[in-house]
VOVO-335863 format. One record per residue (C-alpha): residue in three letters; x, z, y. Coordinates in steps of 0.05 Angstrom, whole numbers, plus 32768, in hexadecimal, padded with zeros to 4 digits. Layout:
<rs>
AlaXZY/...
</rs>
This chain:
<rs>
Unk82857FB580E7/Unk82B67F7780F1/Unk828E7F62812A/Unk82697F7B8169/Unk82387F448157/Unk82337F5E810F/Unk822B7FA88126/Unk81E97F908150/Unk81CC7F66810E/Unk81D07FAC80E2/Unk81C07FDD8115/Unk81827FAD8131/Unk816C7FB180EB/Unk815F7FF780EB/Unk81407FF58136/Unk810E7FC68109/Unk81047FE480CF/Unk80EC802480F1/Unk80B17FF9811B/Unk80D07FFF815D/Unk80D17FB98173/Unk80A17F7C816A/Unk80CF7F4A815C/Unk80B37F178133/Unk80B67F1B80E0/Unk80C67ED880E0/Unk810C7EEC810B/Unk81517EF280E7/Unk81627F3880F0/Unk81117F4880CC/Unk81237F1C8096/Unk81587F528084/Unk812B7F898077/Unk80FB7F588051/Unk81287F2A802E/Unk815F7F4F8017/Unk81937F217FF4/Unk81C87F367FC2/Unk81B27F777FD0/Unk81937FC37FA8/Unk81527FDF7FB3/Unk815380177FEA/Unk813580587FDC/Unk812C809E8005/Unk814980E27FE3/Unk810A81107FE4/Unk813C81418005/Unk813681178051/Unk80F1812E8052/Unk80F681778045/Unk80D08190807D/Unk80988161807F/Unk8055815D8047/Unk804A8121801E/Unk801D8104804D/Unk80508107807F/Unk808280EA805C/Unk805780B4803C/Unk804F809B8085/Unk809880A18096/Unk80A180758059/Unk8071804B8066/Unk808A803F80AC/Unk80DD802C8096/Unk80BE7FFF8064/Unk80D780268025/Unk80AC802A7FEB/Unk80DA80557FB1/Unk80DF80A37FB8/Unk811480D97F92/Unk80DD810E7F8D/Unk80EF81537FAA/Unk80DA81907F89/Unk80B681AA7FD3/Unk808481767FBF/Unk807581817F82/Unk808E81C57F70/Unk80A781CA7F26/Unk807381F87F0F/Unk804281C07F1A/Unk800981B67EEC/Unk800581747ED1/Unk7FBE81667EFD/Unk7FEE818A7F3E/Unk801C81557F29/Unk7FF181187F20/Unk7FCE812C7F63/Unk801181267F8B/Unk802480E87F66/Unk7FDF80CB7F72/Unk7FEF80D77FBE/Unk803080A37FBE/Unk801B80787F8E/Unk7FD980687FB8/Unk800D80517FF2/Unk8034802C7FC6/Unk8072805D7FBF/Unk809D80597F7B/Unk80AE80A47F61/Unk80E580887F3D/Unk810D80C77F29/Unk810681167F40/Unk814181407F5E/Unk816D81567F63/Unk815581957F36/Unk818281D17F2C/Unk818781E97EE0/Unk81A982297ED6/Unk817D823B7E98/Unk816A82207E5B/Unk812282297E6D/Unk813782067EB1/Unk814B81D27E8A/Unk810781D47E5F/Unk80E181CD7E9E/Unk8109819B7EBF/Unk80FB81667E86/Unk80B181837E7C/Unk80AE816E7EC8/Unk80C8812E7EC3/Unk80A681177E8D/Unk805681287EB3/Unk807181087EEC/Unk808080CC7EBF/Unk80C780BF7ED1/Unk810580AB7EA6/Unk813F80CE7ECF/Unk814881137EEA/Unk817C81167F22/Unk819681637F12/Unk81D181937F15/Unk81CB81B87ED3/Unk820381F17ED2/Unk823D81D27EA5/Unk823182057E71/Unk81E981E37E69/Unk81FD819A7E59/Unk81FE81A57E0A/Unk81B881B67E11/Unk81A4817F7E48/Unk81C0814F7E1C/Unk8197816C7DD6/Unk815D81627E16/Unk816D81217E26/Unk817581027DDE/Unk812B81247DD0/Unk810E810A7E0A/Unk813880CB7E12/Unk813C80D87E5F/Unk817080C77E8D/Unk819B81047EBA/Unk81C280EF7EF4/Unk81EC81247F10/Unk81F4812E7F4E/Unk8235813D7F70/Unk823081757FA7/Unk827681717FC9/Unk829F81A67FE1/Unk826E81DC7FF4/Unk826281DC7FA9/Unk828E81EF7F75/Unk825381D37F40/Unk826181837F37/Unk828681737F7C/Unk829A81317F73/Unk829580F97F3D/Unk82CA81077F16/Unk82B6814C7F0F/Unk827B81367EED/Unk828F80F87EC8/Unk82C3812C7EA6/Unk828B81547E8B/Unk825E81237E7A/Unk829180F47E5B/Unk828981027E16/Unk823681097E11/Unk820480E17E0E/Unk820A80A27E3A/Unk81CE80AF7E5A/Unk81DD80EE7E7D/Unk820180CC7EC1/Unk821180D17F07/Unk81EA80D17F4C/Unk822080C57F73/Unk821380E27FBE/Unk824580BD7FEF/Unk824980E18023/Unk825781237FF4/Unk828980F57FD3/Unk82AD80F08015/Unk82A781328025/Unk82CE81467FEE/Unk830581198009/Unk82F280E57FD2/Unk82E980977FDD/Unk82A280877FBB/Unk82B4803E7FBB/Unk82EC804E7F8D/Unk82BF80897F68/Unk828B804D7F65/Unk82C080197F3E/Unk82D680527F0E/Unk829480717EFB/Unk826B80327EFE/Unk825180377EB1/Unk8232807F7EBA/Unk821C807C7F02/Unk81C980817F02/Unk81BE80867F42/Unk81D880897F8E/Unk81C880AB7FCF/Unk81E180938008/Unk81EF80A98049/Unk822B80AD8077/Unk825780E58093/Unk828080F480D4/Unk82C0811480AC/Unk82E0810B806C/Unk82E6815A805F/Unk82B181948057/Unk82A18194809E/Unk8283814C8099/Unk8233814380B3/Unk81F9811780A9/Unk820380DE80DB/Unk81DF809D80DD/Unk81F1806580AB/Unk8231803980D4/Unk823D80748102/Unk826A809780D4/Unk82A8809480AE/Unk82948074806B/Unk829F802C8062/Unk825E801C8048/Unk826A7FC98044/Unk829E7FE28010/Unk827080117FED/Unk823F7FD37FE5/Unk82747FAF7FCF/Unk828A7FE07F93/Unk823F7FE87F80/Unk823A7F997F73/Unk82767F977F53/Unk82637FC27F18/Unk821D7FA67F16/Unk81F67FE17F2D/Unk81AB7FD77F1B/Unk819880177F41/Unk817880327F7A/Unk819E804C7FB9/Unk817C80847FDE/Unk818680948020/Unk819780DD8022/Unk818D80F2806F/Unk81A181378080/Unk81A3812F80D3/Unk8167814080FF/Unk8142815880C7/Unk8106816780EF/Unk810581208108/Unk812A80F580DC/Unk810780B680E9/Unk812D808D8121/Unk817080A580F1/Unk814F808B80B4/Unk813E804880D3/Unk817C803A80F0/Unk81A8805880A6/Unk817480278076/Unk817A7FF080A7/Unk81C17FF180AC/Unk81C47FF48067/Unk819A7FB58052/Unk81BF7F96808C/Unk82047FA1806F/Unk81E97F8B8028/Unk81CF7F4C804F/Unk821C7F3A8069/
</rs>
């Protein structure tokens, strides 16, 4: 940040959001996480809880203050049943967590691509965040005009030759239905030695979703690190979002620590409410 006294506001958010103080609600930095102004609503990619059961990670939810969930497939497998289904949904929904899209989910198949929107649809969502091979998007697209579903695609950066980076996708998807978009990942983005600011700007019309996260290094090699710690300029990725009107959510994709995310979650979704506060 421009300031050492600006660095404390965001990073004291996320010492808050995570419970570990008692300063009042009524304080300044607590209004951040409450009162957001000009701001998106903050979600968690299903992905940050990989190793823990819904329970668990309806309390870790619970306890940053975030109530709207990309649903993994580790919690609700994709052979669910629809009563499998409407059990695990039951589960969040009871603690006040939004399913608001499942993914990402890896089509390779038609019949992948069957059960991806046969998924979607019992777990009464409109978008699938997915990676269908290229050769499948004819059919995804027949899927998505029956269905009337939204796909955001998710780029993967360079440790995957299958959609690394926006443009990638945007070129394939170009030319089909408008509804089949882009999840744009960030911190891949950057990996991939790509500016998601700029990515943000150029795609703005077709982008669906975003996960968010920050990186130590703009190549391969980059890793997880705590939102503000890194190497993304995440006031100018807020920026970019408001300037093409993004109505979406951003998820906080956290890949560090996996096996106890929780202090890094905190301090990445506080930062980033305080940065959308500034």
């Amino acid at each position: 940040m421009s300031s050492r006294r600006q660095f404390f506001k965001l990073t004291g958010t996320g010492i808050l959001a995570a419970g570990f103080t008692s300063v009042s609600a009524s304080s300044g930095i607590s209004s951040l996480i409450e009162n957001p102004k000009n701001s998106f609503p903050v979600g968690m990619a299903g992905y940050s809880f990989k190793e823990f059961t819904v329970e668990k990670t309806i309390e870790m939810m619970k306890r940053i203050g975030v109530s709207n969930l990309s649903l993994k497939d580790f919690h609700m497998p994709m052979n669910s049943t629809q009563a499998q289904i409407t059990s695990v949904l039951e589960k969040f929904k009871s603690a006040g967590i939004n399913i608001y899209t499942v993914g990402v989910v890896y089509m390779k198949t038609p019949e992948a691509v069957d059960q991806a929107f046969e998924y979607a649809k019992m777990a009464g969502v409109r978008m699938i965040v997915g990676a269908p091979d290229y050769v499948l998007l004819p059919y995804v697209e027949k899927k998505i005009k029956s269905y009337d579903f939204k796909m955001a695609i998710h780029n993967h950066g360079p440790d995957n030759p299958l959609y690394p980076n926006a443009t990638d996708i945007w070129d394939h998807i170009k030319d089909l239905d408008p509804r089949i978009g882009i999840c744009i990942d960030i911190g891949h983005t950057t990996r991939d030695g790509q500016d998601p600011s700029v990515d943000i700007k150029k795609y703005g019309k077709r982008i669906y979703d975003v996960h968010i996260k920050d990186v130590d290094k703009t190549t391969k090699e980059g890793k997880t690190v705590e939102m503000g710690r890194g190497v993304i300029d995440i006031p100018k990725v807020v920026s970019s979002l408001r300037k093409i009107k993004y109505n979406g959510i951003c998820s906080l994709e956290f890949e560090k620590d996996m096996k106890d995310p929780l202090p890094g979650i905190a301090e990445s979704i506080g930062y980033f409410k305080g940065v959308m506060e500034c």
